[in-house]
Structures are given as structure tokens and as C-alpha cells.
ZAMARGU-4260 file (C-alpha; in steps of 0.2 Angstrom, whole numbers, plus 5000, padded with zeros to 4 digits):
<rodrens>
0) 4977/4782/5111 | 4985/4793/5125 | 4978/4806/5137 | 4984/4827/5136 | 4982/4837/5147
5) 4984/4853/5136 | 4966/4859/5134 | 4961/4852/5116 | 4960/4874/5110 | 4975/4877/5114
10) 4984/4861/5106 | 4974/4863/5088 | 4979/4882/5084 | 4991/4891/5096 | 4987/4905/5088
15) 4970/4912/5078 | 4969/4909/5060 | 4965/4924/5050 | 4947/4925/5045 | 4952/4920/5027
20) 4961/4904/5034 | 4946/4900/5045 | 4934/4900/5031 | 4944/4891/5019 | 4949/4877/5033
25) 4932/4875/5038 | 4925/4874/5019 | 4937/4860/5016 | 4931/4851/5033 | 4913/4852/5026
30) 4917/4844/5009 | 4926/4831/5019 | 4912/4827/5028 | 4897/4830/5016 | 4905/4819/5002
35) 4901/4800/5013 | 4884/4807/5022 | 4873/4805/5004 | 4883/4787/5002 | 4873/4777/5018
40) 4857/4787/5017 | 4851/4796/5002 | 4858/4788/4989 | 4859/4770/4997 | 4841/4769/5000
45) 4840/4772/4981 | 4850/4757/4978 | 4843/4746/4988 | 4825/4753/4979 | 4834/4749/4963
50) 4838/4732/4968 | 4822/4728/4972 | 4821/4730/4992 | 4807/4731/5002 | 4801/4749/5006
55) 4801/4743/5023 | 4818/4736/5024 | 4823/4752/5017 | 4815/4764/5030 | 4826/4752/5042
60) 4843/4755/5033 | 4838/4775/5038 | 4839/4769/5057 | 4860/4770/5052 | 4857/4789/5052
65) 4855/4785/5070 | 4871/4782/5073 | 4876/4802/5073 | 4863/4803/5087 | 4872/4794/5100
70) 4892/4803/5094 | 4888/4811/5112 | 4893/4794/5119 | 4911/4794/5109 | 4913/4813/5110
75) 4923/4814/5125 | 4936/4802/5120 | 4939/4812/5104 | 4941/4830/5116 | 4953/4820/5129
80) 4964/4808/5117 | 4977/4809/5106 | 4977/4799/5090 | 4993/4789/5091 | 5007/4794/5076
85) 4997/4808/5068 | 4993/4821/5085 | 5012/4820/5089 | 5015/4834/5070 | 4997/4839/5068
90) 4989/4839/5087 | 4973/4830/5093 | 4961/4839/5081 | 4969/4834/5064 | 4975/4817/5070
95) 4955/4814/5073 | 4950/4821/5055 | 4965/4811/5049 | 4958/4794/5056 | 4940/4797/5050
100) 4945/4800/5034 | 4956/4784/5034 | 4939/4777/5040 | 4926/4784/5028 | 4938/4778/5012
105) 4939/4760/5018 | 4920/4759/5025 | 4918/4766/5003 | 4927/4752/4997 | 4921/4741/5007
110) 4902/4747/5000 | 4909/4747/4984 | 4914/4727/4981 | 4896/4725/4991 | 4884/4735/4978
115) 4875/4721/4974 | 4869/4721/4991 | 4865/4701/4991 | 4869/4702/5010 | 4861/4714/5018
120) 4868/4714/5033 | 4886/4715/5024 | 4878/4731/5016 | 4873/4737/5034 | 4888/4733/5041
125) 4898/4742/5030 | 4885/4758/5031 | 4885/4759/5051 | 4905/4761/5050 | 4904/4774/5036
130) 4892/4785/5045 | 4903/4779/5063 | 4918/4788/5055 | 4911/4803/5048 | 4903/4806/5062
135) 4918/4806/5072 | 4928/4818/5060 | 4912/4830/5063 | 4913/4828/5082 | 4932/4834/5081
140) 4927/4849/5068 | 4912/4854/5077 | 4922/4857/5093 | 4935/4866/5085 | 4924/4878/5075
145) 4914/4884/5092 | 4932/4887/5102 | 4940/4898/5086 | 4922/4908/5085 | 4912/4909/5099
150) 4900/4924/5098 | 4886/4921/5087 | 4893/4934/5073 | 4909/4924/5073 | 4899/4908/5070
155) 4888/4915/5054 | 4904/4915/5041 | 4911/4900/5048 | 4895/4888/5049 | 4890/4897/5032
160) 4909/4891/5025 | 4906/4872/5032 | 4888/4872/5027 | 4892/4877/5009 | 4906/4865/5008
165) 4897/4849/5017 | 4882/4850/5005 | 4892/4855/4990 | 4900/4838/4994 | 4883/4831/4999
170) 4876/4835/4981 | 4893/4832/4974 | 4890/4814/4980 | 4871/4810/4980 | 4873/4819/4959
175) 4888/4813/4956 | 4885/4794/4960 | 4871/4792/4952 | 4874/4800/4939 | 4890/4787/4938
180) 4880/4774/4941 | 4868/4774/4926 | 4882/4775/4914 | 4891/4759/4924 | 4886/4752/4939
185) 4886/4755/4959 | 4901/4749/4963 | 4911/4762/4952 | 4900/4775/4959 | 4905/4772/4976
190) 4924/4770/4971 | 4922/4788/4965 | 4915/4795/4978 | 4928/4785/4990 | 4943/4792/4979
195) 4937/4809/4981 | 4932/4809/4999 | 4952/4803/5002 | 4958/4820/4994 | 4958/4831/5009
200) 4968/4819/5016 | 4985/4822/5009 | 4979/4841/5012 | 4980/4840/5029 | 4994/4828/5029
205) 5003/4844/5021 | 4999/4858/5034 | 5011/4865/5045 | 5014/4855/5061 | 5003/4859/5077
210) 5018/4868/5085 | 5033/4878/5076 | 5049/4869/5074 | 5040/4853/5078 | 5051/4838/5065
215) 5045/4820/5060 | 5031/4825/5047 | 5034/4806/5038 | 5037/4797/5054 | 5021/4802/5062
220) 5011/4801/5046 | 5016/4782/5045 | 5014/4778/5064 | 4998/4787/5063 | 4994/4776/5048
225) 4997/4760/5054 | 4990/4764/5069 | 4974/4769/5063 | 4972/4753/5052 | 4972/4745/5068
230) 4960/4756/5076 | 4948/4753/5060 | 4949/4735/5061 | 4945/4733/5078 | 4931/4743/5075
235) 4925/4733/5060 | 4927/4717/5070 | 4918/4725/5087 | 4905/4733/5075 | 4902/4715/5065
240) 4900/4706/5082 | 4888/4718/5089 | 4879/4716/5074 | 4878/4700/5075 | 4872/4698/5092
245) 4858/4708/5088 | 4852/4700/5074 | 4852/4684/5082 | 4843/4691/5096 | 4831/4698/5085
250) 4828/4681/5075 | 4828/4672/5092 | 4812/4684/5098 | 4805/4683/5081 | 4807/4699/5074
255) 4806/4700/5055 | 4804/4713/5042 | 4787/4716/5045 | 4787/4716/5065 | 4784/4733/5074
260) 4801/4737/5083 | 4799/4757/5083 | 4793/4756/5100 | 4805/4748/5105 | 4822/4758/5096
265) 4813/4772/5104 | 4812/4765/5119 | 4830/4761/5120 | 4835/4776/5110 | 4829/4787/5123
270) 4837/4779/5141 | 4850/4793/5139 | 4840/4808/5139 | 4827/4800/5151 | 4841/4796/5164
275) 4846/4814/5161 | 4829/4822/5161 | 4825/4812/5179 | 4841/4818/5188 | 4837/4834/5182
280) 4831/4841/5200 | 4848/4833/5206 | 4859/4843/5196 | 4847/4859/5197 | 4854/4859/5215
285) 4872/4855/5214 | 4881/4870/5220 | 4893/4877/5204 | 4908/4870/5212 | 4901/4854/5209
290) 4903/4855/5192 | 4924/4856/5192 | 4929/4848/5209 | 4928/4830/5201 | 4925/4831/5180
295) 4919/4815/5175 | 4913/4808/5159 | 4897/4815/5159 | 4901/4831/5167 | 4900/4839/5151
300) 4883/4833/5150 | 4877/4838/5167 | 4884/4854/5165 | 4871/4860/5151 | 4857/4854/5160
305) 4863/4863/5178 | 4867/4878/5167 | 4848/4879/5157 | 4838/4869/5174 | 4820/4866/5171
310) 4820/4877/5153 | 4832/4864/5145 | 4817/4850/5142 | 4809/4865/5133 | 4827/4868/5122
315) 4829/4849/5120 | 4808/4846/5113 | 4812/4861/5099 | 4828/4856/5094 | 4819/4841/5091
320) 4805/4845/5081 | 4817/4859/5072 | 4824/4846/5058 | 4809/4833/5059 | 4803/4836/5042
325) 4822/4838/5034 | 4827/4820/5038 | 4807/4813/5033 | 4811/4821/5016 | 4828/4814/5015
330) 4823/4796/5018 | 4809/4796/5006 | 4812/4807/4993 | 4825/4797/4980 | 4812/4783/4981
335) 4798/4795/4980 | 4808/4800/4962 | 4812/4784/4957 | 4791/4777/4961 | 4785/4796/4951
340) 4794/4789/4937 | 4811/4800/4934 | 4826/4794/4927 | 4845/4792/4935 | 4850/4806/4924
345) 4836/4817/4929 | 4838/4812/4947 | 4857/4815/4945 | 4850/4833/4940 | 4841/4837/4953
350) 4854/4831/4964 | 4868/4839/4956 | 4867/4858/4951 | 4848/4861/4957 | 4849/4855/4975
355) 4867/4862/4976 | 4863/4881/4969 | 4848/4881/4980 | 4853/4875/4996 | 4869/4887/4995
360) 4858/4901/4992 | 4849/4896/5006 | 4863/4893/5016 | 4870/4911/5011 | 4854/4920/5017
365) 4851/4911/5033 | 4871/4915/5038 | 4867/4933/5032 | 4852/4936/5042 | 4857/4929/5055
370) 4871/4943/5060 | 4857/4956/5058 | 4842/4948/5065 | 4838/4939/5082 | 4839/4922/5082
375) 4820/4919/5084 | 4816/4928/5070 | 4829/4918/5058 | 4823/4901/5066 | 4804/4904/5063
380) 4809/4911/5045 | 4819/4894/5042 | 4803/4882/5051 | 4793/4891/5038 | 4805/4886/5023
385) 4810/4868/5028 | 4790/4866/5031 | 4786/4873/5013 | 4801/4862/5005 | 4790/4845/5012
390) 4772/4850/5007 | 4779/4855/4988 | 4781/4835/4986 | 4763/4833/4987 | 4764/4844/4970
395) 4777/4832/4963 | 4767/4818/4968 | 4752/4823/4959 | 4758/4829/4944 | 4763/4820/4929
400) 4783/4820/4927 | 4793/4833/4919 | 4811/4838/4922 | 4803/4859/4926 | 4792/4851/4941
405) 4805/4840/4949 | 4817/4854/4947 | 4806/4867/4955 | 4802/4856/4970 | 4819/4851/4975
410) 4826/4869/4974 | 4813/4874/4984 | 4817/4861/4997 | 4834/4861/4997 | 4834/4879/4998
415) 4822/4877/5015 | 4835/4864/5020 | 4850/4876/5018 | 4840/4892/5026 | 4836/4882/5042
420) 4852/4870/5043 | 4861/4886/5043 | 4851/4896/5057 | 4852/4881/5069 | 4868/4876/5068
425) 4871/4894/5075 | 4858/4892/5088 | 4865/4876/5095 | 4884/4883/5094 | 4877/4898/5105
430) 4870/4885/5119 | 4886/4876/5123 | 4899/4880/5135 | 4916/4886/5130 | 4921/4873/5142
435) 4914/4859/5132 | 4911/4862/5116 | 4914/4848/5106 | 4904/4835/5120 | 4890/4848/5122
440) 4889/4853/5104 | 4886/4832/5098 | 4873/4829/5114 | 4864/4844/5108 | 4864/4842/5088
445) 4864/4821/5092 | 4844/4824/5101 | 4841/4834/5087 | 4841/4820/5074 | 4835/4808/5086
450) 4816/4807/5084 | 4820/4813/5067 | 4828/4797/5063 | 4818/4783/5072 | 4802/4789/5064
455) 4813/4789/5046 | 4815/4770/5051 | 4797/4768/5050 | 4795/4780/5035 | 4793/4765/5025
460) 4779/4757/5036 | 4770/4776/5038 | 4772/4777/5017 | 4760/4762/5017 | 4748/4767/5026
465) 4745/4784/5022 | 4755/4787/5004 | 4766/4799/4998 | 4755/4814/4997 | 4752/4811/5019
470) 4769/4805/5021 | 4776/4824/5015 | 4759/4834/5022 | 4763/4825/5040 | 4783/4828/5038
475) 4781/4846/5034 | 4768/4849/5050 | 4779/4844/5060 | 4793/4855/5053 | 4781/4869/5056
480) 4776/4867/5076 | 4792/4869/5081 | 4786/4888/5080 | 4775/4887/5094 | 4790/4883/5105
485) 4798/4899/5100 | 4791/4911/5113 | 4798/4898/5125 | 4815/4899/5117 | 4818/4916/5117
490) 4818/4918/5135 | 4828/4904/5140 | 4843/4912/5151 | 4857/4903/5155 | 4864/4902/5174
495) 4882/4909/5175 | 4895/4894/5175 | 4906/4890/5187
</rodrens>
């Protein structure tokens, strides 16, 4: 990969899109990345329940999800280098979105020829790099999304056109899979889903190049091509290594299935933000100058925390707590269904045109409101919706199955889902500098998830203990405290920047 000078904007679109084109383009970019996300959480976590897995060793393959957490650490790379082959016709943004899809088909396939899921860490090997590569096609999106709309007006139709097409894809997947799947078997399933997550592919393969007049459309798409199956195996290979360094770390300390190691992950998981968080009175007094004299790596990452000083622990613990209950339901829910006694094809129902017409509805209003309403408003009205969408599994849980209850609850909560999803993608889009948006943009949404996810690694252990019924009550309480952080929120002001 080679360096640019050319700020990343400017390369991408040298001029605006109409507001037609930047809907349609950013619909397609959600659909390319909502179709793998369902494929190594949601609907893997089911297979490994169908397949007989320990709950516990399920609520561990939900640790993967953690991966998106961390895309701040990879970020920079994407907003500094060039794909090699494919940036050359279609710029730094598409060459990025090119190689991720190259990697989400083959991390499929891969998943696909291992659905038996006999090795389990083959299965998680083959997860951590499909969630690795859509997160880095989200990375380059996200950062092109905030530069081509950066008021929050702007933001409402695009996140609205990215949201409808990431969970269209999402429930696409999750319904389509497993609906595939009890009329043949996991492996087709995943072969579908890895099929059709290829198709925007040769879509952006056909767009126009990055500059006018620019030639060599099949020359770069097959020196891009070849070049990114080198990239992805060296991944595979640095990813399986890692992997296995770990686990024979974990063996040699005696770790097992049943050993505590949430205390840990945390621990580990939050050096980062701790580092951050202690050097915060350091960067408070940098003078502004600081900040451009010598851009480093983390620059982008100091530059938040100098701009928001002291306020930005108080952004970083909401936006925490702000999707908490989202990704608890997540983890459990498909195993909650399949435990409750509902069938593939029910499940496949509820995946498919329920939680797809709800969570666009949701999606739809959350957008709308938010170009008429403050910001705190929308994202206490979207805590109380993502709140109401955990607690109506206790419902579910205590009521004999029917196909009208599991409907109702999963509309509700995908609808919650959609409705705050929607608000808070704007309000994270609206804290980033203009400077660095695609850096500052996966720092923020990366924290987001991050409690969110280590506690969905022991959602298994906490299901044990306290049930379903407590597992959703808790989930949804903690979706609902985020409002108590509100009156902070609104009054956090930026310093100027530099």
C-alpha cells in the first residue's frame, strides 16, 4: 500500500454527488456491509446452539463482535493509504470497499466448507476475519459519509439511506440464511449469503473512475485483484498465528470454557481509553498549534479529547451505555427463540419481513425527527424504544409460543433498534472533526460497542445465573440510564480547532 498526499475528500469525489446519487451510493454501502454482520454474530451463535454448543462457549463467539471496537487502531491506515491496483481508477475510498468485499466473500466461503463447526477455533478463525473485513469497508464508508454531509441535516437522509440498506441486508441475511438452512443445510446458507454479499462488487467495479479521463479500468482491477489476495492471505496467516498464540497461552494458564476471563478482556480491552483518559490533563493544555505542527498516528485521537477536555469522559460513558441493551439482545435472542421453542421457518420470519419493516420504520422516524427536533430529545425518545424492545422478551419468555407473540416482540424491538441506531449514528457524526473523520468517527462508535460486547461474552454465564426473564429486564435498564446522562450531554461545547 502507498501513501497520498491528496487529503482522502478530495481523492474520493472531486466534486459533490447530487443528493439522489448520495443516497443511492450510501444505500448500496449499507447492504454491502449489513449482509456479513448477521453471518459471525446473530445467526452463528444459532448455529453453534443448533449444533449443540455450550451457551457459554457461545457467549464467547460474541467476544468477535469486539473486533469493530478496536477499527480505531486500523483506521488511520485506511484514511492515509492507497489500495495498490484498485485506488489508481477508483481512488483510496473504493479501493478500500473493494478489498473488504474481496475479504468478506472469502472469510464466507471459508465459513461455508466449516459449518459443521467440529473445530471451533477454525470457525472462529474464519468469523474474526469476516467481521475484520467488513469492519474495514465501514471504516472507509463512514469517513466518506461525514466529509460529503457534514451538518447534522445533511447527515439525517444519508445515515437514514445507509441504515435502511445495512439492516435490509442485516435481515436479508439473518432471514434469509436460516430460512436456507432448514430446507438444506449451513453450508449452502453461507454460500448464499457470500454470493450475494459479492454483488456490489462488480457495481463499483463499473463506476466512473476517481478522476475524468483517467484509462486502465481492467489493468487496475486485476493488479488491485491480485494484490488484495495477497493482502487477505497474510491476514489469514497473521490472524491464525495470533490465534494460536493465544490459545496456547490460555491452555498453558489453565483457562477453560468455564474459567472467568471477563475481568480480564476488560481489563485488556480498556488500556486504550485508560491511556487516553490519564493523559487527558496533558492534552487539555497543549496549545492548538500542537495539534498540526507534528500529526502523528494518534493525533486524530488526541484531537477529540483536546477539542471536548474534561466533558469528553462524560460523552465517552453515554455513548457507551447508549447501545448496551442492542447488542445484549442481539447475542441472546436467536437462542432465546430457538430454547422458547420456535421453528427455523418461524425464526426465519421474524428475521425476514417483521424485523426488516420494523426496524426501517424505525429508522425512517428517527432520521425524520431528527431534522426537526434537538438532538437530546431524539436520543432520549430512541433510550426509551431500545429499552422497551429488551423488556418485551420477558413477554416472549413467559408465554406459550405462537407465531403473533414472537412477531410482535421482534417488531417492537427492531423498531427501538432502528429508532435509536438511527439518532446516534447522527450524534456521533456531529462530534467529529472534519479533519478526521473516518479516525475519529471508529474511535467514537468503536467505545460505543465496547462494554456492550465484552459483557455479550458473558451473556451466556449472566443467562445462567439469572435466566432469560433477568438477562432482558437487566439489558433493557441499562439501555434506559443512558438518560440520566443526557442533561450532561446537551451542554457539552466544543473548543474551537486549530
Amino acid at each position: 500500500m502507498t501513501a497520498n498526499a491528496v487529503p482522502v475528500g478530495e481523492r474520493d469525489l472531486p466534486a459533490r454527488p447530487s443528493a439522489r446519487r448520495l443516497f443511492g451510493l450510501y444505500l448500496l454501502l449499507g447492504f454491502a456491509a449489513g449482509l456479513p454482520f448477521y453471518m459471525f454474530n446473530a445467526v452463528l451463535t444459532l448455529r453453534l446452539s443448533k449444533h449443540g454448543v455450550d451457551i457459554v462457549i457461545i457467549g464467547f463467539f460474541a467476544w468477535i463482535a469486539l473486533l469493530p471496537t478496536f477499527k480505531f487502531a486500523w483506521a488511520p491506515l485506511v484514511e492515509k493509504y492507497d489500495v495498490p491496483g484498485f485506488a489508481r481508477f477508483w481512488g483510496r475510498r473504493r479501493g478500500w470497499i473493494m478489498l473488504s468485499q474481496l475479504g468478506i466473500f472469502t472469510a464466507m466461503v471459508a465459513m461455508a466448507f466449516t459449518s459443521n463447526d467440529k473445530s471451533l477455533p477454525l470457525t472462529a478463525l474464519f468469523a474474526i476475519l469476516l467481521a475484520f473485513w467488513t469492519t474495514t469497508l465501514e471504516v472507509a464508508a463512514d469517513g466518506w459519509r461525514i466529509e460529503l454531509a457534514p451538518t447534522q441535516a445533511e447527515q439525517a437522509p444519508i445515515v437514514a439511506a445507509n441504515l435502511w440498506g445495512y439492516r435490509s441486508a442485516m435481515v436479508a441475511a439473518g432471514s434469509g440464511a436460516i430460512l436456507v438452512a432448514a430446507r438444506a443445510d449451513w453450508t449452502i446458507a453461507y454460500l448464499v449469503i457470500a454470493f450475494a454479499a459479492f454483488l456490489p462488487f462488480p457495481i463499483l467495479a463499473a463506476m466512473r473512475p476517481e478522476q475524468p479521463g483517467t484509462r486502465g479500468r481492467l489493468t487496475s482491477l486485476v493488479g488491485g485483484t491480485l494484490a488484495s489476495l495477497a493482502i487477505l492471505l497474510a491476514a489469514a496467516l497473521a490472524t491464525a498465528a495470533v490465534g494460536w498464540l493465544l490459545l496456547s497461552a490460555a491452555e498453558s494458564a489453565g483457562i477453560s470454557a468455564r474459567s472467568n476471563v471477563t475481568p480480564v478482556v476488560l481489563a485488556i480491552a480498556l488500556l486504550p481509553f485508560v491511556a487516553l483518559a490519564l493523559a487527558l490533563p496533558r492534552i487539555n493544555r497543549l496549545p492548538a498549534a500542537a495539534l498540526t505542527s507534528k500529526p502523528g498516528f494518534a493525533t486524530a485521537y488526541v484531537e477529540i479529547f483536546w477539542r471536548y477536555g474534561y466533558a469528553v469522559l462524560a460523552v465517552l460513558a453515554f455513548v457507551s451505555l447508549y447501545r448496551m441493551g442492542d447488542v445484549l439482545t442481539l447475542t441472546l435472542s436467536h437462542p432465546l427463540w430457538n430454547e422458547a421453542g420456535y421453528s427455523l421457518d418461524q425464526i426465519g420470519v421474524a428475521d425476514g419481513v417483521v424485523a426488516l419493516s420494523a426496524s426501517m420504520a424505525g429508522v425512517a422516524l428517527g432520521g425524520w425527527l431528527s431534522t426537526r427536533l434537538s438532538l437530546g430529545w431524539t436520543l432520549g425518545i430512541g433510550a426509551v424504544t431500545a429499552a422497551l424492545g429488551n423488556w418485551i422478551y420477558v413477554w416472549l419468555w413467559h408465554s406459550e409460543p405462537s407465531s403473533f407473540i414472537l412477531y410482535t416482540s421482534v417488531a417492537v424491538d427492531q423498531f427501538g433498534n432502528g429508532f435509536a441506531g438511527a439518532v446516534f449514528v447522527i450524534y456521533l457524526s456531529m462530534l467529529v472533526s472534519p479533519t478526521y473523520p473516518g479516525a475519529q468517527y471508529a474511535l467514537l462508535s468503536g467505545f460505543a460497542f465496547l462494554l456492550p460486547r465484552l459483557l455479550a461474552g458473558a451473556s451466556g454465564s449472566m443467562q445462567t445465573q439469572i435466566g432469560y426473564d433477568g438477562f432482558f429486564l437487566l439489558s433493557g435498564a441499562l439501555s434506559f440510564a443512558a438518560i440520566f446522562l443526557l442533561p450532561v450531554i446537551v451542554r457539552v461545547k466544543a473548543r474551537a480547532t486549530p
